[in-house]
N, C-alpha and C positions, 0 to 999 in steps of 0.2 A: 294203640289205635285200633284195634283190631277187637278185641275185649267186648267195646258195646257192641260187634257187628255180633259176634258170639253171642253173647246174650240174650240180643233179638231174636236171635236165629234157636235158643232153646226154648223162648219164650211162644216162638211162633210156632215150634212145634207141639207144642199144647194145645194151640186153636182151634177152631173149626174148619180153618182155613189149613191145616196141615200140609192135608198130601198136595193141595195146588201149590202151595211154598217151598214144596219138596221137590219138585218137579221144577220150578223156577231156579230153584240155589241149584238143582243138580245140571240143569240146562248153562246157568251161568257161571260155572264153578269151570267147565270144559273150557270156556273160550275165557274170561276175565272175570273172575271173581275168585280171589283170594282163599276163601275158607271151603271144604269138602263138605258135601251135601251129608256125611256121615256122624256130623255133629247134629244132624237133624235125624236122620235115620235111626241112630242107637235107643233117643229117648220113645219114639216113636212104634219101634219094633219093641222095645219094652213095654211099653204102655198097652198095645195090641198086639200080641204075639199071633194072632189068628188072622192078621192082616201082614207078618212081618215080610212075608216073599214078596205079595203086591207093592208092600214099599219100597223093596228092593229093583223092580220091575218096573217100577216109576222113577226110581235112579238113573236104572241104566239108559230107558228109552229119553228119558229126557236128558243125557248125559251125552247118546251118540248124538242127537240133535245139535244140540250144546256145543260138541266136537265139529259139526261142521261149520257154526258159524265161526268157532277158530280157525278153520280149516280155510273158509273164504275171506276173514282176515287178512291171513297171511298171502291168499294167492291174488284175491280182488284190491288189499289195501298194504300193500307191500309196506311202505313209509310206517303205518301204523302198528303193523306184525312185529317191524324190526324194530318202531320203539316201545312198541309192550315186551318183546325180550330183555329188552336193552333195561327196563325199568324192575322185570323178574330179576336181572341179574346176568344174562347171558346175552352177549354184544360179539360173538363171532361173526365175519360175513359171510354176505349171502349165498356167495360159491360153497361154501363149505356145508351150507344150508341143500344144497342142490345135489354133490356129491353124495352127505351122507345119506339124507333120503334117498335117494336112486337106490341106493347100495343095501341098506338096513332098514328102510320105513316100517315094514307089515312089524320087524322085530324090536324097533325103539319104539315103537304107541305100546305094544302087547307088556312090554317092558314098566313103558313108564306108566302105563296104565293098572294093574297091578299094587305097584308102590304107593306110598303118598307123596310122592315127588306130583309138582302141579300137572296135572296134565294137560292144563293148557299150553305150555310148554310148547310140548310135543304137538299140537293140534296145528297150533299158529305156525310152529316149525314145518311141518309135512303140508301147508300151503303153500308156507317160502319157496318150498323143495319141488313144488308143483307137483305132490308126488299122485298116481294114477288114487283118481276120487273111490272107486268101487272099492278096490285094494283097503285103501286109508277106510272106508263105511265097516269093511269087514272084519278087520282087525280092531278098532274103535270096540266094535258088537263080540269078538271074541275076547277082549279083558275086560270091560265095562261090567259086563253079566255076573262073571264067577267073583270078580270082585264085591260087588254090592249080593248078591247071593251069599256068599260066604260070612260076611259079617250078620245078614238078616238071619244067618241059622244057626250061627253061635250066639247071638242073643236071644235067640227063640229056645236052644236047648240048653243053655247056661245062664240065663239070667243078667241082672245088672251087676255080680259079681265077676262074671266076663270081661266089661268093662276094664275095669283098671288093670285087669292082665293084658288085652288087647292094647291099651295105649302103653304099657311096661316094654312090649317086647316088638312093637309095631316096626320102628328100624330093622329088627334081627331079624323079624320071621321077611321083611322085605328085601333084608341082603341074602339072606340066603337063597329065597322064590329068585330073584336077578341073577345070581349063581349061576342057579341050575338051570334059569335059561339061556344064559352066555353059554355054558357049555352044552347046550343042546344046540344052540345055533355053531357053534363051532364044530360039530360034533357032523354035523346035516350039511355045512362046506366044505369038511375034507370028505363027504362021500362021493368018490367018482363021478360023472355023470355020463 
C-alpha cells in the first residue's frame, strides 16, 4: 500500500515543484503521514548538493510546524490523537499519556526524533500529555535540525553510495544515538540537585 505513495514521492522530487513537496511531506510526516520526508531529501540533496543544507532546512522548519499540528491534535482533538495512536499501533491510555509526558516529554521527542520511529507518535503523544507547548517547540527544533542536517551532509560529502550504507545500518546507528541518550538522561537524574 504504501509503495505508490513512495514513488510519487521520488518522482515528485524531481519536479519543479520539489522543495514546496518537501516541505509539505516534511510538515505531514510530523502529525500523520506515514512515509519520512527523507525519502525526498536523499534524492534531492544528491541531485543539488549546493542546495543540500537548504533542504535540510526546509525539513526541519517545516517538520516543527508539522509537529505542532500533532501537537494540537492530541490536545484540541483528544478522540482523534487516541485513535491515530491506536491505528500507529500504540493504544495505552490516556493517564499514562499524562504521567509519561510530565516526567520525560523534552527527552521522548529529542529521543524519537532522532530515530526513524514515527515522530508523530510522539507529537500527538505530548498533546495527550498536554505537555508545556514552548518546552514541546523547543525540543521538536532541537532533534529536527541535527537530524535532517546530518543526512544533508553525508550525502553532500558521500554521494549516492551513502545511501545504501545509511539505510544498511539506519536501526544500529539509531539504537545506539537512543543508548547514549537513556543514559545521559539517567546520568543528569541521579545528579543531586
Amino acid at each position: 500500500m504504501l509503495r505508490p505513495i513512495y514513488n510519487w514521492m521520488i518522482n515528485l522530487a524531481g519536479s519543479r515543484h520539489a522543495e514546496k513537496a518537501l516541505a509539505v511531506v516534511s510538515f505531514a510526516e510530523s502529525s500523520f503521514f506515514p512515509i519520512p520526508p527523507d525519502v525526498m531529501l536523499a534524492p534531492m540533496a544528491l541531485a543539488r548538493p549546493d542546495k543540500a543544507y537548504r533542504y535540510a532546512i526546509v525539513c526541519t522548519i517545516a517538520s516543527v510546524f508539522g509537529a505542532m499540528l500533532g501537537y494540537a491534535i492530541g490536545y484540541y482533538l483528544e478522540p482523534v490523537g487516541i485513535w491515530l495512536l491506536k491505528l500507529f499501533g500504540y493504544s495505552d491510555d490516556l493517564s499514562k499519556f499524562h504521567d509519561f509526558m510530565a516526567q520525560w516529554g523534552p527527552w521522548v521527542i529529542i529521543a524519537k526524533g532522532l530515530t526513524p520511529i514515527p515522530f508523530k507518535l510522539v507529537t500527538i503523544a505530548a498533546g495527550l500529555g498536554h505537555m508545556n507547548l514552548g518546552i514541546f517547540i523547543a525540543s521538536c527544533i532541537i532533534t529536527r535540525t541535527p537530524r535532517f542536517l546530518l543526512v544533508a551532509y553525508l550525502l553532500k560529502k558521500f554521494g549516492p553510495e551513502i545511501t545504501h550504507h545509511i539505510e544498511k545500518r539506519i536501526y544500529t546507528v539509531s539504537a545506539i544515538a537512543l543508548a547514549v541518550l537513556v543514559l545521559l538522561i539517567v546520568a543528569i537524574k541521579m545528579i543531586p540537585h
